[in-house]
C-alpha positions as a Markdown table, in Angstrom:
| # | Residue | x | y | z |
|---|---|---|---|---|
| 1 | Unk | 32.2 | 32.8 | 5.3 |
| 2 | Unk | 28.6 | 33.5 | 3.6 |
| 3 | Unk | 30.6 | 33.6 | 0.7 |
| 4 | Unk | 31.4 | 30.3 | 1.0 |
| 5 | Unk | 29.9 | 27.2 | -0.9 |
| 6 | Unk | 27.3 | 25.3 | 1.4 |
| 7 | Unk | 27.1 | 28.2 | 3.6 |
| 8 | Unk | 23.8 | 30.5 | 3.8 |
| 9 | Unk | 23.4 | 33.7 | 5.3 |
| 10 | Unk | 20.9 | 36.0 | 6.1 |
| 11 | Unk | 20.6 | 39.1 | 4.0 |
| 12 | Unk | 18.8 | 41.6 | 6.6 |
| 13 | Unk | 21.0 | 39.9 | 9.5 |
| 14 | Unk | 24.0 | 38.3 | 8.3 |
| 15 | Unk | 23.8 | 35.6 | 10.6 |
| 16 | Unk | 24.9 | 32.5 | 9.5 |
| 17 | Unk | 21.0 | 30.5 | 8.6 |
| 18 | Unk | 22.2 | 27.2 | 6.3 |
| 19 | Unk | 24.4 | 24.9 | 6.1 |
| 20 | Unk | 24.4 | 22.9 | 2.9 |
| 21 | Unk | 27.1 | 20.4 | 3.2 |
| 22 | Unk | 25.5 | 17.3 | 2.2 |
| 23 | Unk | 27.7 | 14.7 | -0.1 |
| 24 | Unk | 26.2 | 15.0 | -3.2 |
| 25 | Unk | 28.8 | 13.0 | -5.0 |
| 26 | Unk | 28.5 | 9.8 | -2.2 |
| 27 | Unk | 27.1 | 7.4 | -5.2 |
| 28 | Unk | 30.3 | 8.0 | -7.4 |
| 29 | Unk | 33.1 | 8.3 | -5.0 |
| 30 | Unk | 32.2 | 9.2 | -1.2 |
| 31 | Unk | 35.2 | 8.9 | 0.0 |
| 32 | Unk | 36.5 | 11.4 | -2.1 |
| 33 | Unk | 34.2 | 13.9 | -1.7 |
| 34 | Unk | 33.2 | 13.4 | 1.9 |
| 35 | Unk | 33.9 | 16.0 | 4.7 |
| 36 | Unk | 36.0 | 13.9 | 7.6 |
| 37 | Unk | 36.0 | 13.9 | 10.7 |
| 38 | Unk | 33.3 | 14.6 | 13.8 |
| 39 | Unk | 30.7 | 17.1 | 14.3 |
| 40 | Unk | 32.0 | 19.4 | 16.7 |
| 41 | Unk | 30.0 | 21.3 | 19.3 |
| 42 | Unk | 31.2 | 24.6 | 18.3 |
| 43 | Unk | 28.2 | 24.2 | 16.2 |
| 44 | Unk | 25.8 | 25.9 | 18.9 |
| 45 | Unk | 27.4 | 29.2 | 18.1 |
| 46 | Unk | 25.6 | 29.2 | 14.9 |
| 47 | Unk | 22.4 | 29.8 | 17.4 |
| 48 | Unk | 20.7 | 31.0 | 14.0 |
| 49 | Unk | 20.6 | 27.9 | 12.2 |
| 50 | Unk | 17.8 | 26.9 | 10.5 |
| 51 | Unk | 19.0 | 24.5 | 8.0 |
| 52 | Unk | 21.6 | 21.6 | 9.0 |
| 53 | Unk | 22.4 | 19.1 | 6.0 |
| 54 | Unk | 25.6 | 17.1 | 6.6 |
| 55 | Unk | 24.6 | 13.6 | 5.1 |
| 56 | Unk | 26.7 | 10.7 | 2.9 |
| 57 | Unk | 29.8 | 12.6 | 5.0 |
| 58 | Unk | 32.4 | 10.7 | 7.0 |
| 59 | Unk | 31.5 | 12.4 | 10.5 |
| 60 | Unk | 30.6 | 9.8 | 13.1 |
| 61 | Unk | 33.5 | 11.0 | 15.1 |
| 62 | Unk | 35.1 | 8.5 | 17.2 |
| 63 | Unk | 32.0 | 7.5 | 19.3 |
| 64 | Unk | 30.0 | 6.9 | 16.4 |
| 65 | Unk | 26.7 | 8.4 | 17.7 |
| 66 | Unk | 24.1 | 11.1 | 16.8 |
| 67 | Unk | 25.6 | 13.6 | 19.4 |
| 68 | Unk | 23.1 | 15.2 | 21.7 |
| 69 | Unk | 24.0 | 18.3 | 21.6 |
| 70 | Unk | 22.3 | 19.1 | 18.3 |
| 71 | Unk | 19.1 | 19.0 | 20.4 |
| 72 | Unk | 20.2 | 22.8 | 21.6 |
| 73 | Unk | 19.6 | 24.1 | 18.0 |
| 74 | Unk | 16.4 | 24.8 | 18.7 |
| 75 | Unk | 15.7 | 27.3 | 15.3 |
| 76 | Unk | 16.5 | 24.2 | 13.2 |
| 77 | Unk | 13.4 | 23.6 | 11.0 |
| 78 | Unk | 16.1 | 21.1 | 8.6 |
| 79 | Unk | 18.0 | 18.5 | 9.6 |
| 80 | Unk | 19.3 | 16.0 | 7.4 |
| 81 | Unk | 22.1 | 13.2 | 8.8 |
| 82 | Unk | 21.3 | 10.7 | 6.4 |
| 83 | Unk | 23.6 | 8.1 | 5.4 |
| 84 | Unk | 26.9 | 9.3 | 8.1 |
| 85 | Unk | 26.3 | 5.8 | 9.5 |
| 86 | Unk | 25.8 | 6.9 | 12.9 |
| 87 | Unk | 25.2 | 3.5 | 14.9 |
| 88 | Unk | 23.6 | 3.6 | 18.9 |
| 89 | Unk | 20.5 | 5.0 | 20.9 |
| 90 | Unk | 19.1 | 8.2 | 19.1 |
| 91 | Unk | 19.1 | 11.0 | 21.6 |
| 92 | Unk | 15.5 | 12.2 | 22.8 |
| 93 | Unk | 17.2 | 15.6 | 22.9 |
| 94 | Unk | 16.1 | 16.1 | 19.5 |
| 95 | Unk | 12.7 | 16.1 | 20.7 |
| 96 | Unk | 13.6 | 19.8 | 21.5 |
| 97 | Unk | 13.7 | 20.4 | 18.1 |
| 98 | Unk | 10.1 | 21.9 | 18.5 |
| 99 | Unk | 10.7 | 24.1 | 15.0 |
| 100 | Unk | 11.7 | 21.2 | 12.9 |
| 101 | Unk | 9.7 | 20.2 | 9.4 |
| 102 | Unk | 12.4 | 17.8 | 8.4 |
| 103 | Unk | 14.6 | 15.0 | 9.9 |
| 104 | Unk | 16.3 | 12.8 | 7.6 |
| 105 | Unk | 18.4 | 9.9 | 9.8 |
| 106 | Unk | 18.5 | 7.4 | 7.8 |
| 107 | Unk | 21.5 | 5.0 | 8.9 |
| 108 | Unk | 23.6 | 3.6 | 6.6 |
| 109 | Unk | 26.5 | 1.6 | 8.9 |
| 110 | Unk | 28.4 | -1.1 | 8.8 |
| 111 | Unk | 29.1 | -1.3 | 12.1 |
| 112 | Unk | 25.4 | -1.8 | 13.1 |
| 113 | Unk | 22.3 | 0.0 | 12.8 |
| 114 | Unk | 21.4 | 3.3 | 15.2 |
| 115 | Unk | 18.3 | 2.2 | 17.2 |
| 116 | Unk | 15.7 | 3.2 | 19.2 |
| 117 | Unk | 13.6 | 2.0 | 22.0 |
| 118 | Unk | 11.8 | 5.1 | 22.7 |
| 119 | Unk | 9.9 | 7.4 | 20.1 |
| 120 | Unk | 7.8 | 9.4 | 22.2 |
| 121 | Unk | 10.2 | 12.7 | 21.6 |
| 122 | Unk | 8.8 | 12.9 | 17.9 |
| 123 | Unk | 5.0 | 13.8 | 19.5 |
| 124 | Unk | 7.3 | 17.4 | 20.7 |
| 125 | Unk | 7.9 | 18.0 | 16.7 |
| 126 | Unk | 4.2 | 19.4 | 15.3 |
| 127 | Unk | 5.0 | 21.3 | 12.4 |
| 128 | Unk | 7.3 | 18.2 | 11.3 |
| 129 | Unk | 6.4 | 17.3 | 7.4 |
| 130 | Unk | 9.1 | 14.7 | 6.7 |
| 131 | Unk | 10.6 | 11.9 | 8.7 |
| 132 | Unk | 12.9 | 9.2 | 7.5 |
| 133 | Unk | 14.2 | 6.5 | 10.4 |
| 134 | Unk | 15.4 | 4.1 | 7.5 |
| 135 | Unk | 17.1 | 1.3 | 9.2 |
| 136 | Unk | 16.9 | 2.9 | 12.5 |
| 137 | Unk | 15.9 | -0.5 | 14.6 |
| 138 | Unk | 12.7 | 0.0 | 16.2 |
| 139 | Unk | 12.1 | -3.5 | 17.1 |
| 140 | Unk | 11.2 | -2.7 | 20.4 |
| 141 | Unk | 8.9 | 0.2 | 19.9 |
| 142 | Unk | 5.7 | -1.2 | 19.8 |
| 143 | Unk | 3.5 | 2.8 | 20.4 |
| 144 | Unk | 5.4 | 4.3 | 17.3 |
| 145 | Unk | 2.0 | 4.5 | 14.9 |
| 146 | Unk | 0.4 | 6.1 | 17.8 |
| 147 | Unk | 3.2 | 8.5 | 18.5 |
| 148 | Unk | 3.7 | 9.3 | 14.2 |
| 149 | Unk | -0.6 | 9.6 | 14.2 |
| 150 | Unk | 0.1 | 12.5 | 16.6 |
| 151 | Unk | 2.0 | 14.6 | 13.9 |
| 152 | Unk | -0.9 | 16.7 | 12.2 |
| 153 | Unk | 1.8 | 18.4 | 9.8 |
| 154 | Unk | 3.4 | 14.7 | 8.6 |
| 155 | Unk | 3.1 | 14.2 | 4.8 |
| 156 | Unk | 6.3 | 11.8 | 4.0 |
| 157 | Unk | 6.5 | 8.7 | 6.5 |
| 158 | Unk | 9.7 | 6.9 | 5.5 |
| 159 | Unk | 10.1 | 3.5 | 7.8 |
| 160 | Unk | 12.3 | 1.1 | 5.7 |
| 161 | Unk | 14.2 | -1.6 | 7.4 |
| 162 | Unk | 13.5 | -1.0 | 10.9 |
| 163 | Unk | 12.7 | -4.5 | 12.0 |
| 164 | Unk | 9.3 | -3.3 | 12.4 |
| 165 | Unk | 7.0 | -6.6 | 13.0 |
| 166 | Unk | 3.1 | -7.7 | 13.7 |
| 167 | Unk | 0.3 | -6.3 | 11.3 |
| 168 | Unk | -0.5 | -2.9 | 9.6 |
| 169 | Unk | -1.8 | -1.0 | 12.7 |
| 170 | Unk | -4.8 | 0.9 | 12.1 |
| 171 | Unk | -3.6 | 4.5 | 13.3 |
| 172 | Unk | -1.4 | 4.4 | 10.1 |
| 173 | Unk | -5.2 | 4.9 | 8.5 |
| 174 | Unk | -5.7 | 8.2 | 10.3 |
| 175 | Unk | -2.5 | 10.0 | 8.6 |
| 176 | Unk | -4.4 | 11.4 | 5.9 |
| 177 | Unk | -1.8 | 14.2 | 5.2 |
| 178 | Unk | 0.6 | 11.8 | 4.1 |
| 179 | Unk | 1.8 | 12.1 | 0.5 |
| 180 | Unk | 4.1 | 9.3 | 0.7 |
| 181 | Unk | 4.5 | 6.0 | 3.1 |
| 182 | Unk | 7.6 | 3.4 | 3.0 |
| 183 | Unk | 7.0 | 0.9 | 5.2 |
| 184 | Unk | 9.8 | -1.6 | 2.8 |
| 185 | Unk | 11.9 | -4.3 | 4.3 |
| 186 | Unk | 10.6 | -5.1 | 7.6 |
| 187 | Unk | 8.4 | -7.8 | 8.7 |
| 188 | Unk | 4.6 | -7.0 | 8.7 |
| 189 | Unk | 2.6 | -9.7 | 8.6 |
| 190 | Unk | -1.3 | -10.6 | 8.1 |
| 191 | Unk | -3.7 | -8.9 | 5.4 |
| 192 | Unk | -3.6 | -5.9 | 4.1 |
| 193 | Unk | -6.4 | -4.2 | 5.6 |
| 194 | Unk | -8.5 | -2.1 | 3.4 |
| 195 | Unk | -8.3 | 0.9 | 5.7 |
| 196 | Unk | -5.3 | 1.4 | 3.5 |
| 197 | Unk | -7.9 | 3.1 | 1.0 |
| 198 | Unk | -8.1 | 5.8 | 3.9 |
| 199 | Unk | -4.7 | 7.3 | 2.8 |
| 200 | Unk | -6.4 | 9.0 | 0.1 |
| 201 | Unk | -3.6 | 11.6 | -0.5 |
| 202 | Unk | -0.7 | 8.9 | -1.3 |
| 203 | Unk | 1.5 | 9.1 | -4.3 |
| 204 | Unk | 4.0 | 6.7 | -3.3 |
| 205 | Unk | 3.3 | 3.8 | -1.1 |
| 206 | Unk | 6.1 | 1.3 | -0.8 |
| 207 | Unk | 5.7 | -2.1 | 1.2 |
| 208 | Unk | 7.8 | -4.0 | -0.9 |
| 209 | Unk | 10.1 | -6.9 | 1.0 |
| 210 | Unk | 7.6 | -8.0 | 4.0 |
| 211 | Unk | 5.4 | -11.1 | 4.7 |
| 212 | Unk | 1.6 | -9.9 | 3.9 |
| 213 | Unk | -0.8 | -12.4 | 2.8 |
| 214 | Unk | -3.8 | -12.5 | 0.9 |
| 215 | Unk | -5.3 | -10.1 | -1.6 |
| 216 | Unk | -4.3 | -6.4 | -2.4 |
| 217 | Unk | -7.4 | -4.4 | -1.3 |
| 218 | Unk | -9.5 | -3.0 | -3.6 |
| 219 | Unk | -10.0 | -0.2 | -1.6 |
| 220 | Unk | -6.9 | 0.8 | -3.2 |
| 221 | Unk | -8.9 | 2.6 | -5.7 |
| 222 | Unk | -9.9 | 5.6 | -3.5 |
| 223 | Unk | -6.2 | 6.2 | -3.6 |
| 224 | Unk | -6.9 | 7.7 | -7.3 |
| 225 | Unk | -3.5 | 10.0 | -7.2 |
| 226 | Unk | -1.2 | 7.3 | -6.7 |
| 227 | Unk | 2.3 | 7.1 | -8.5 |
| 228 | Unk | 3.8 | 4.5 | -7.5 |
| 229 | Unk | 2.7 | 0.9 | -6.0 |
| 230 | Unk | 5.5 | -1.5 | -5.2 |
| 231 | Unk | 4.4 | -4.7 | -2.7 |
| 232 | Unk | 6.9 | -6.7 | -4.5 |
| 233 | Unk | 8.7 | -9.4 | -2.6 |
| 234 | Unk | 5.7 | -10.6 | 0.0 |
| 235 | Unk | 3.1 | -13.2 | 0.0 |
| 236 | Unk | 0.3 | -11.9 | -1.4 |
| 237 | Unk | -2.2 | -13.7 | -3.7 |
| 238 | Unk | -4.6 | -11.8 | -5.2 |
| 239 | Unk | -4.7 | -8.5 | -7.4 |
| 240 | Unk | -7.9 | -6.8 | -7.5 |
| 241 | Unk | -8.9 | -5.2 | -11.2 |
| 242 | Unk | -9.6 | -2.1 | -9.1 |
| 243 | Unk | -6.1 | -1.2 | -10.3 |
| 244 | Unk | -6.4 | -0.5 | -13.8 |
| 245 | Unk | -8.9 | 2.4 | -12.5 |
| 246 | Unk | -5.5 | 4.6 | -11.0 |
| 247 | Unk | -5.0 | 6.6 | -14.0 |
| 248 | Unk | -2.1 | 8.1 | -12.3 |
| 249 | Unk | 0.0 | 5.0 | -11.8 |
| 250 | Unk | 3.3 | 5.4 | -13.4 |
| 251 | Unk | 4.9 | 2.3 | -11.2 |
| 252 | Unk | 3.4 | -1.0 | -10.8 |
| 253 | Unk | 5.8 | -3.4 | -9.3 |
| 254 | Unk | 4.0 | -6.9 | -7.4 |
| 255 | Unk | 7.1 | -9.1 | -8.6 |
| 256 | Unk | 7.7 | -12.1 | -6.1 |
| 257 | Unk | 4.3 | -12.8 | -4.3 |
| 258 | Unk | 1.8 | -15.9 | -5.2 |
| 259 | Unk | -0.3 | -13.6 | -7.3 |
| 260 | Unk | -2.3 | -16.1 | -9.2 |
| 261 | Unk | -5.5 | -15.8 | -12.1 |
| 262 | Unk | -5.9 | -14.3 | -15.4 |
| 263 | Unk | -4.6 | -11.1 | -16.1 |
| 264 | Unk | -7.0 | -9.2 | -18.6 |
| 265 | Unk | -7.4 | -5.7 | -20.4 |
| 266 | Unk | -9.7 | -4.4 | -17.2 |
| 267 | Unk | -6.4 | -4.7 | -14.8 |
| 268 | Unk | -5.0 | -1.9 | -17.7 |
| 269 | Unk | -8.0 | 0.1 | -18.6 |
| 270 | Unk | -7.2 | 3.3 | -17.3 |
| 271 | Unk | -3.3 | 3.0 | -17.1 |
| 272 | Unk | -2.6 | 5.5 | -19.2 |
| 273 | Unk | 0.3 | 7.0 | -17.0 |
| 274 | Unk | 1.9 | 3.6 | -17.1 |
| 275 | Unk | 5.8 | 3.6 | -17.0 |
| 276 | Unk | 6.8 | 0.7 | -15.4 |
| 277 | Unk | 5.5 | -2.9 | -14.5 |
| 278 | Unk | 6.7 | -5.5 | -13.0 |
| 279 | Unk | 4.2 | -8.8 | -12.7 |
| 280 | Unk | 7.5 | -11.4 | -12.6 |
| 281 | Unk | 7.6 | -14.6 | -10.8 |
| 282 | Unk | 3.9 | -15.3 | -10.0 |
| 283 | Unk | 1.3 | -17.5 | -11.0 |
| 284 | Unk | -0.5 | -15.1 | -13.7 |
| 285 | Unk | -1.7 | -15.7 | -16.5 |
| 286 | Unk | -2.4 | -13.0 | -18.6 |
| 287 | Unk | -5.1 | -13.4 | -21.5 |
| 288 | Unk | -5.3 | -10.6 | -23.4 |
| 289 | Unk | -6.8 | -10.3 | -27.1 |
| 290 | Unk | -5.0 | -9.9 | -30.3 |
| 291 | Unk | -6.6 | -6.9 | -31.1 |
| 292 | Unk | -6.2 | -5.1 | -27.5 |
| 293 | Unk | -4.1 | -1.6 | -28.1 |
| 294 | Unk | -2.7 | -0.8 | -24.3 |
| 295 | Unk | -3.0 | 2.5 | -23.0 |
| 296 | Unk | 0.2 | 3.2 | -21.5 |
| 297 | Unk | 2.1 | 5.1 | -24.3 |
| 298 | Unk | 5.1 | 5.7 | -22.6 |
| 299 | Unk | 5.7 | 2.1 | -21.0 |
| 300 | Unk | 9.7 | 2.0 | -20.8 |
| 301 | Unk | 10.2 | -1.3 | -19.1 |
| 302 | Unk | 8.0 | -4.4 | -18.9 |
| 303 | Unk | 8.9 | -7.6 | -16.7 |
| 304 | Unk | 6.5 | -10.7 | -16.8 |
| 305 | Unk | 8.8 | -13.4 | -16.8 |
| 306 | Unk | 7.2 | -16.9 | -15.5 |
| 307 | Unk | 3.8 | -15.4 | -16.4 |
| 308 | Unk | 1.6 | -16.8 | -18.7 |
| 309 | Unk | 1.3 | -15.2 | -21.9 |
| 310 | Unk | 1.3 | -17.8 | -24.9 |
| 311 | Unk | 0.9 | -19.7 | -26.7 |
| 312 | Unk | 1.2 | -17.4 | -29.2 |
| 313 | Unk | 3.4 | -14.3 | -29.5 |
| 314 | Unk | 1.6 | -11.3 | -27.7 |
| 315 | Unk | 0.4 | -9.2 | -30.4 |
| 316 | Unk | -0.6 | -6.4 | -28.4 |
| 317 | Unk | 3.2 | -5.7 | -27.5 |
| 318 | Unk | 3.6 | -4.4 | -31.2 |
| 319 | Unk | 2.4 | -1.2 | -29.6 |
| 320 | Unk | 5.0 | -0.5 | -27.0 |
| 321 | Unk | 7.7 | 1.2 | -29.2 |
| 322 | Unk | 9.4 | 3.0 | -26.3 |
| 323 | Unk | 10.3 | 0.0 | -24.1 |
| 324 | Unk | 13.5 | 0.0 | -23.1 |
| 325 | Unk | 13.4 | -3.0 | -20.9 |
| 326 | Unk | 11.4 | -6.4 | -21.6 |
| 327 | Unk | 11.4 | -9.4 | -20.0 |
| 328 | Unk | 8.8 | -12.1 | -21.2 |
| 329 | Unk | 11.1 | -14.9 | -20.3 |
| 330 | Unk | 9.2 | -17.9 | -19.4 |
| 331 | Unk | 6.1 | -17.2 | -20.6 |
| 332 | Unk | 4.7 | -20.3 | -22.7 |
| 333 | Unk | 5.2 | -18.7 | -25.8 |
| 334 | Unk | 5.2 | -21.3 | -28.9 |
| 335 | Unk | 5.1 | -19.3 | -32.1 |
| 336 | Unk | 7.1 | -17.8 | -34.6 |
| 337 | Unk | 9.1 | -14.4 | -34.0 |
| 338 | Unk | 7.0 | -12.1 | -35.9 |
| 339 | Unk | 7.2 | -9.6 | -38.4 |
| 340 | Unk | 6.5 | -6.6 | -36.8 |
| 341 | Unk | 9.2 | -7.4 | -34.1 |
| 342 | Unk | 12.2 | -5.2 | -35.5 |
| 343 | Unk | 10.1 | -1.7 | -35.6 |
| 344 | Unk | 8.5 | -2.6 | -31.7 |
| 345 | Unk | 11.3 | -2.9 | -30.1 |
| 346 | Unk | 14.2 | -0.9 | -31.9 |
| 347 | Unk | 14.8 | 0.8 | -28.9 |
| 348 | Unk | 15.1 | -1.5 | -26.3 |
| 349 | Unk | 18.6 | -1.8 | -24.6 |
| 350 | Unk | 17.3 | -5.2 | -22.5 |
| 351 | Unk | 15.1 | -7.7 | -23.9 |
| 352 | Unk | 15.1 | -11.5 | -22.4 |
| 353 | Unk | 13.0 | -14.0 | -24.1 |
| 354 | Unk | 14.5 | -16.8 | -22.7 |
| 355 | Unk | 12.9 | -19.9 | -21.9 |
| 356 | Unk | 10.0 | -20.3 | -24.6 |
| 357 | Unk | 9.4 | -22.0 | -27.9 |
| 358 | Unk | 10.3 | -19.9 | -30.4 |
| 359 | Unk | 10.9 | -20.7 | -34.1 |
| 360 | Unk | 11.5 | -18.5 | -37.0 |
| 361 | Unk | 14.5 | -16.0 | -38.0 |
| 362 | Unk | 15.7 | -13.3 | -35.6 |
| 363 | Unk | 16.0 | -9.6 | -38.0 |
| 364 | Unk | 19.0 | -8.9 | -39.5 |
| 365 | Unk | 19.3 | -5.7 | -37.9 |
């Protein structure tokens, strides 16, 4: 069997150490591709296993839950049952997983969500780096930052969907390890504190899709390494100019909040890592001068539809001749098409200017 694709062996033992069985295919055709059935217990004779990746497979078995038994694996250090659509309680056995560095669960059924009304098993896991409870409901754990702050190993803290309420608790502030935090699609409410500057190690931080109010923090400056900043879809209204110092950024998305004032060049200054942004339906203005060159090279797709940008035809656009996507729908534009348009945007595969006042011939080609 070590010969076999998926399946991992020792070289010095031969024991059996990995099983690699995830559905790789699941975004083209899962149900082609997908191993069917149940995950059978005859598992624990593989009492060597290290590594256990059966996600995006048809095995919730007929009971439909995370079975217990994988709780007596205890050399696991991997386990991934993402997207099997495993729907109940998750068992506290896997709190005996004391080796593990990864646990993927993230639920994916139909047939309703796994939940959760008690997290304390995850303070067992110490050396654990990644954990991923997407859409695991959690709505009645109120202790899980205190129980996550206890992980001293935790880099990637992946919460989306899990009906998590209330504000941003402070002891998210003290996990400094973490590289990445996904706290989308729940329903936080309140501020943003700035303790969020504390997470100075973040390269994606995701808390797209909840209620917050007021202004982004400019304490999000000390977060100088970050990649990506999505807080799309809340209510926030404010954007601090602190942002054009994260010379990192290569995502900016803040689409769908009541972000309101003028938009200038300081919000860009050092955005030179600038791939995407997204400033759509707010209330920005952005005044910008004719003679501004942007410093994001490599921006390949732009949305600011609804913000201000006219009256007359942005001439600093002329510079981003690798956007693929542009949106400047909406944006108060009255002026004619102009002549540099052709050559700035030849390779764009989307471009929406709908909505304006523009005169003028399109190009022939």
């Amino acid at each position: 069997c070590c010969r076999w694709r998926g399946v991992r062996c020792s070289s010095r033992t031969g024991h059996v150490i990995e099983l690699r069985l995830g559905n790789a295919n699941y975004d083209i055709d899962r149900d082609a591709t997908a191993l069917v059935g149940q995950i059978s217990r005859s598992l624990l004779a593989l009492e060597h296993l290290q590594h256990l990746d059966l996600s995006y497979n048809n095995l919730s078995g007929p009971t439909g839950r995370i079975p217990e038994f994988l709780g007596s694996l205890k050399k696991l250090k991997y386990l991934n049952l993402s997207g099997i659509g495993f729907h109940g309680s998750v068992p506290p056995q896997l709190g005996n997983l004391t080796q593990l560095q990864y646990l993927d669960l993230f639920s994916s059924s139909s047939m309703g969500a796994a939940y959760s009304t008690d997290v304390s098993w995850l303070a067992h896991l110490r050396f654990l780096r990644y954990l991923n409870l997407g859409s695991v409901n959690l709505s009645t754990v109120t202790d899980w930052p205190h129980v996550v702050a206890m992980l001293p190993s935790l880099t990637v803290l992946r919460l989306p969907g899990c009906s998590l309420s209330g504000m941003l608790p402070e002891p998210v502030a003290q996990l400094t390890s973490l590289v990445a935090l996904d706290l989308s699609r729940n329903s936080f409410t309140g501020p943003l504190p700035e303790f969020i500057g504390n997470l100075t190690g973040l390269r994606m931080l995701d808390l797209s899709s909840n209620k917050f109010t007021g202004p982004l923090p400019a304490s999000v400056r000390y977060i100088t390494g970050l990649r990506t900043l999505d807080v799309s879809y809340n209510n926030l209204t404010g954007l601090p100019r602190e942002v054009g110092t994260l010379s990192s950024l290569t995502g900016l998305y803040v689409s769908h909040n009541s972000l309101e004032g003028d938009i200038t060049e300081e919000y860009f200054r050092s955005l030179k890592s600038l791939q995407h942004i997204d400033l759509s339906s707010n209330f920005l203005k952005i005044e910008i001068s004719t003679k501004w060159k942007p410093p994001f090279a490599k921006l390949r797709s732009a949305n600011f539809a609804d913000c201000k940008m006219g009256p007359l035809f942005p001439a600093w656009l002329q510079w981003l001749v690798g956007i693929e996507y542009l949106d400047i729908s909406s944006a108060g534009i009255n002026d004619r098409i102009p002549d540099w348009f052709p050559a700035a945007f030849s390779n764009a595969r989307f471009l929406s200017m709908s909505k304006n006042q523009l005169s003028g011939e399109l190009p022939a080609n």
